[in-house]
Backbone as ProteinMPNN parsed JSONL, in Angstrom:
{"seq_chain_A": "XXXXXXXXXXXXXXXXXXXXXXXXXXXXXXXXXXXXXXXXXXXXXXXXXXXXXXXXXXXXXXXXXXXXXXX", "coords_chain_A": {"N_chain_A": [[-3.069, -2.373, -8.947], [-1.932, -2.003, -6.711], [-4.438, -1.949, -4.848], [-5.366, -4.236, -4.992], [-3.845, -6.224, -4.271], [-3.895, -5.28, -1.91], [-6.534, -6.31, -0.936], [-6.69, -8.822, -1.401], [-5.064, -9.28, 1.576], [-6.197, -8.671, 3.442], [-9.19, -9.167, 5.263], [-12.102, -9.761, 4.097], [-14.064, -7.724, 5.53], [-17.552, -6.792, 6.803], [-19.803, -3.841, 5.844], [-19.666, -1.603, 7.971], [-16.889, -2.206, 8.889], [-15.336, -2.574, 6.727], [-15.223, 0.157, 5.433], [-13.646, 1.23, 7.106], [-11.376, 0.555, 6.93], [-10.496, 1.567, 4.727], [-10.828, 4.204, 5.34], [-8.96, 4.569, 7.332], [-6.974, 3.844, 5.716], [-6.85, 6.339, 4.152], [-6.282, 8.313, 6.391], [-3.593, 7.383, 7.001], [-2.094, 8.262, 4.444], [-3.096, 10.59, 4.231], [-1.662, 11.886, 6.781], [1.617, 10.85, 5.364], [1.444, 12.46, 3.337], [1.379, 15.045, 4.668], [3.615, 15.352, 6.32], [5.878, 15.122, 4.233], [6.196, 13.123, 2.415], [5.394, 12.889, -0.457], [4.83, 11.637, -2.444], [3.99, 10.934, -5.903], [1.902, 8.673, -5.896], [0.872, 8.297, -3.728], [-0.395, 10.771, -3.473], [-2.128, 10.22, -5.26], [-3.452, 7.685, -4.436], [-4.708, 8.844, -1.829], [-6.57, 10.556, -3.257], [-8.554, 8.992, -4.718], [-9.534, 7.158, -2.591], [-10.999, 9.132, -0.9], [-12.647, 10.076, -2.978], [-14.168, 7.64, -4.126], [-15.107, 7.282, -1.626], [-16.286, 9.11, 0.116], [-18.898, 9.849, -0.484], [-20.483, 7.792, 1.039], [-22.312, 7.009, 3.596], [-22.697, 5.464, 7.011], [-24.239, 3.827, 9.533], [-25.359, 6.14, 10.537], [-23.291, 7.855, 9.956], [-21.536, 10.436, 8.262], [-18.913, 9.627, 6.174], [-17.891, 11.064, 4.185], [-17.83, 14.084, 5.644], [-15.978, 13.807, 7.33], [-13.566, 12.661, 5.681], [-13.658, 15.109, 4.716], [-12.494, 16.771, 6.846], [-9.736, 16.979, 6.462], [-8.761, 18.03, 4.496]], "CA_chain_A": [[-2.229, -3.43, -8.451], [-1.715, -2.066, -4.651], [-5.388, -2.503, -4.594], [-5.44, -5.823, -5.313], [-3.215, -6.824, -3.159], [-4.839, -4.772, -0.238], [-8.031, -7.024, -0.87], [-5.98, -10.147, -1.445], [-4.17, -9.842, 2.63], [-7.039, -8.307, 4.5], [-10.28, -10.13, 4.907], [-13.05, -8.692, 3.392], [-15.206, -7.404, 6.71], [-18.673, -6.566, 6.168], [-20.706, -2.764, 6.218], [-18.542, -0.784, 8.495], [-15.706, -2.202, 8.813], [-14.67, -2.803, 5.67], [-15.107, 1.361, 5.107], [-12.627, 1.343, 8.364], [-10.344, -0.177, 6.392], [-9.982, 2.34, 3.641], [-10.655, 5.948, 6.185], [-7.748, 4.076, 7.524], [-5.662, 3.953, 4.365], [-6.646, 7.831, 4.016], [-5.705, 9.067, 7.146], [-2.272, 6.984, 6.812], [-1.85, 8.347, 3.121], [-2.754, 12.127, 4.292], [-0.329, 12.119, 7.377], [2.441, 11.038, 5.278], [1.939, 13.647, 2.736], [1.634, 15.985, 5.744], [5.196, 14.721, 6.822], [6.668, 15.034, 3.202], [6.435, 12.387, 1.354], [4.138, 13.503, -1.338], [5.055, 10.872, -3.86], [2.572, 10.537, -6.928], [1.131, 7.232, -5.659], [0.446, 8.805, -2.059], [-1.648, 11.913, -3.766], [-3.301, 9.345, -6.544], [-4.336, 6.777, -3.632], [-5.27, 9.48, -0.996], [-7.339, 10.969, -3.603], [-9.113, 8.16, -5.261], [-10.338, 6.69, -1.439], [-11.357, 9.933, -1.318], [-13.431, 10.35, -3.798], [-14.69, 6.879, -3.911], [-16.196, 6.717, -0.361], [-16.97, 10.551, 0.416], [-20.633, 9.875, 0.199], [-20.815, 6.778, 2.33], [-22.856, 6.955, 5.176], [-23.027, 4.115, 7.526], [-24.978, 3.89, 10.803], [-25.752, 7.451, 10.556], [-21.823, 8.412, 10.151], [-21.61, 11.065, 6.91], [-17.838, 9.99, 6.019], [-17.748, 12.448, 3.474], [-17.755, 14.773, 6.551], [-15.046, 12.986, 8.042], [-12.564, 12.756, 4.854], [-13.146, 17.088, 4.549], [-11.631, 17.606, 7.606], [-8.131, 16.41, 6.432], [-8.307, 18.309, 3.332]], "C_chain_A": [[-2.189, -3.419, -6.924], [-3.024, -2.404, -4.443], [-5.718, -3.932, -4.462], [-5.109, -6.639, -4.662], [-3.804, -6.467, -1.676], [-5.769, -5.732, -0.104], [-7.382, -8.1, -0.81], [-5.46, -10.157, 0.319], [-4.791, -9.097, 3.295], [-8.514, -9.059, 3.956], [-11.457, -9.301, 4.64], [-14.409, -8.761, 4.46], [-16.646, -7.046, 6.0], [-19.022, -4.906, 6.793], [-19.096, -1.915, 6.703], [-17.149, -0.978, 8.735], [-15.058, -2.387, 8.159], [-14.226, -0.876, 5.184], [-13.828, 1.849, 6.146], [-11.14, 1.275, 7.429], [-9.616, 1.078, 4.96], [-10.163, 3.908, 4.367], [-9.145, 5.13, 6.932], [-6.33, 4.564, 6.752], [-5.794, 5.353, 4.096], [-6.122, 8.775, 4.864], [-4.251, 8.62, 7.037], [-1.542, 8.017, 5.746], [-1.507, 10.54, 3.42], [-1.59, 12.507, 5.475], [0.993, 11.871, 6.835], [2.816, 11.975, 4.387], [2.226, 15.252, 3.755], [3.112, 16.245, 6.157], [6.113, 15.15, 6.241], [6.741, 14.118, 2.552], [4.901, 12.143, 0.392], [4.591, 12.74, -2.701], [3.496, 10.472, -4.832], [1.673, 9.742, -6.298], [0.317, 7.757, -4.132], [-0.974, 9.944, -2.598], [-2.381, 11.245, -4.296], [-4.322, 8.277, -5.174], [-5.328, 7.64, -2.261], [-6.755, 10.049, -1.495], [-8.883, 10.199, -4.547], [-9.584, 7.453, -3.741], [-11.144, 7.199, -0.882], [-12.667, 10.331, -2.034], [-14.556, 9.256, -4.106], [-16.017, 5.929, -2.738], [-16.627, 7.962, 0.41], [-18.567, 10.295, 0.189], [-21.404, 8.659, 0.868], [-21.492, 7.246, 3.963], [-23.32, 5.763, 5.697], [-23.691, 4.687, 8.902], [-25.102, 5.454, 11.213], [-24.085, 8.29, 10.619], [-21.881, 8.787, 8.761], [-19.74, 10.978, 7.083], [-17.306, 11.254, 4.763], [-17.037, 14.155, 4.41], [-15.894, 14.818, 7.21], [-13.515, 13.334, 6.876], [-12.455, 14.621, 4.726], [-12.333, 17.528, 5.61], [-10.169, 17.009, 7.303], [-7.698, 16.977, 5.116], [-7.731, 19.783, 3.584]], "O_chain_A": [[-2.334, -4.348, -6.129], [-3.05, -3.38, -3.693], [-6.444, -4.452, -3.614], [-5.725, -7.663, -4.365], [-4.057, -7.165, -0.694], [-5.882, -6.107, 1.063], [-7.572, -8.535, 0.326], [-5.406, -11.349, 0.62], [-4.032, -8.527, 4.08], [-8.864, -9.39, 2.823], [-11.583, -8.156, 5.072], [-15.403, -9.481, 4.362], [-16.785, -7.039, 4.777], [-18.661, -4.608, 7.932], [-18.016, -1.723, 6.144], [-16.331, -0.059, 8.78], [-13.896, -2.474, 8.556], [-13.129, -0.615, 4.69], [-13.143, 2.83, 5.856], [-10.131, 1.979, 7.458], [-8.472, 1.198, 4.522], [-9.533, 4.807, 3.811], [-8.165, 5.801, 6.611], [-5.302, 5.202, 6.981], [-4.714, 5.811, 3.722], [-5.604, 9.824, 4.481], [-3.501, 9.593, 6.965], [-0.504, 8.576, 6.102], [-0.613, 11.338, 3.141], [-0.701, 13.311, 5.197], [1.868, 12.453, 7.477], [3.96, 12.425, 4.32], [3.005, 16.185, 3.558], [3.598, 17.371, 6.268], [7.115, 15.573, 6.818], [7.687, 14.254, 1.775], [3.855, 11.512, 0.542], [4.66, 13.27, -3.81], [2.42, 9.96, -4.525], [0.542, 10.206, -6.152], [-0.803, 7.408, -3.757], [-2.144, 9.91, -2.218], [-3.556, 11.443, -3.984], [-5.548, 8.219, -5.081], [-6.383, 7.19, -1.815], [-7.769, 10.11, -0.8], [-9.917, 10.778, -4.881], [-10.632, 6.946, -4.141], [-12.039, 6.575, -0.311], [-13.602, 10.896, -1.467], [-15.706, 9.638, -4.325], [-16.872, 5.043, -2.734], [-17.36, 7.782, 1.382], [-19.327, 10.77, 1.032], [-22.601, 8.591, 1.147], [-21.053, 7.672, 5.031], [-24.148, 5.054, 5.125], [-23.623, 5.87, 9.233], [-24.869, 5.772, 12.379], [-23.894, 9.26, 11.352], [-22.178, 7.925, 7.934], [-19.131, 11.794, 7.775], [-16.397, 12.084, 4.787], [-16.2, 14.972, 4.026], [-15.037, 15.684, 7.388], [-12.602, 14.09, 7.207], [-11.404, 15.257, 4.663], [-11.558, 18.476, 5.48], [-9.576, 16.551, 8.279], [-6.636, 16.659, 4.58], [-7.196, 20.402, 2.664]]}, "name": "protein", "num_of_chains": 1, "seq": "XXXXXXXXXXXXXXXXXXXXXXXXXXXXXXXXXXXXXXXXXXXXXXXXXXXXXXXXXXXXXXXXXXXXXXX"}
């Protein structure tokens, strides 16, 4: 559902910046569990953006790389 809506009120960029858009939503997601607020939905979405775009590489950028250092 939050997905859905994410795609529904952001415009759907192309290549890299659309991946922006979701290392975005992971760094948001892991600073607020950092913080304390470690609600289900925060670990389920941190970990599913996660897991979903960890072997993306764009213009020679290994985000995979990128998402480990925050783990």
């Amino acid at each position: 559902m939050r997905k859905q809506l994410f795609h529904r009120l952001i415009p759907r960029p192309a290549g890299g910046a659309y991946q922006g858009y979701h290392l975005a939503g992971f760094i948001e997601a892991s600073d607020a569990i950092r913080n304390g607020s470690a609600s289900p939905e925060l670990q389920e979405a941190r970990l599913s953006l996660k897991k979903q775009y960890e072997k993306t590489s764009i213009a020679g950028i290994n985000f995979g790389e990128i998402y480990a250092d925050f783990d």
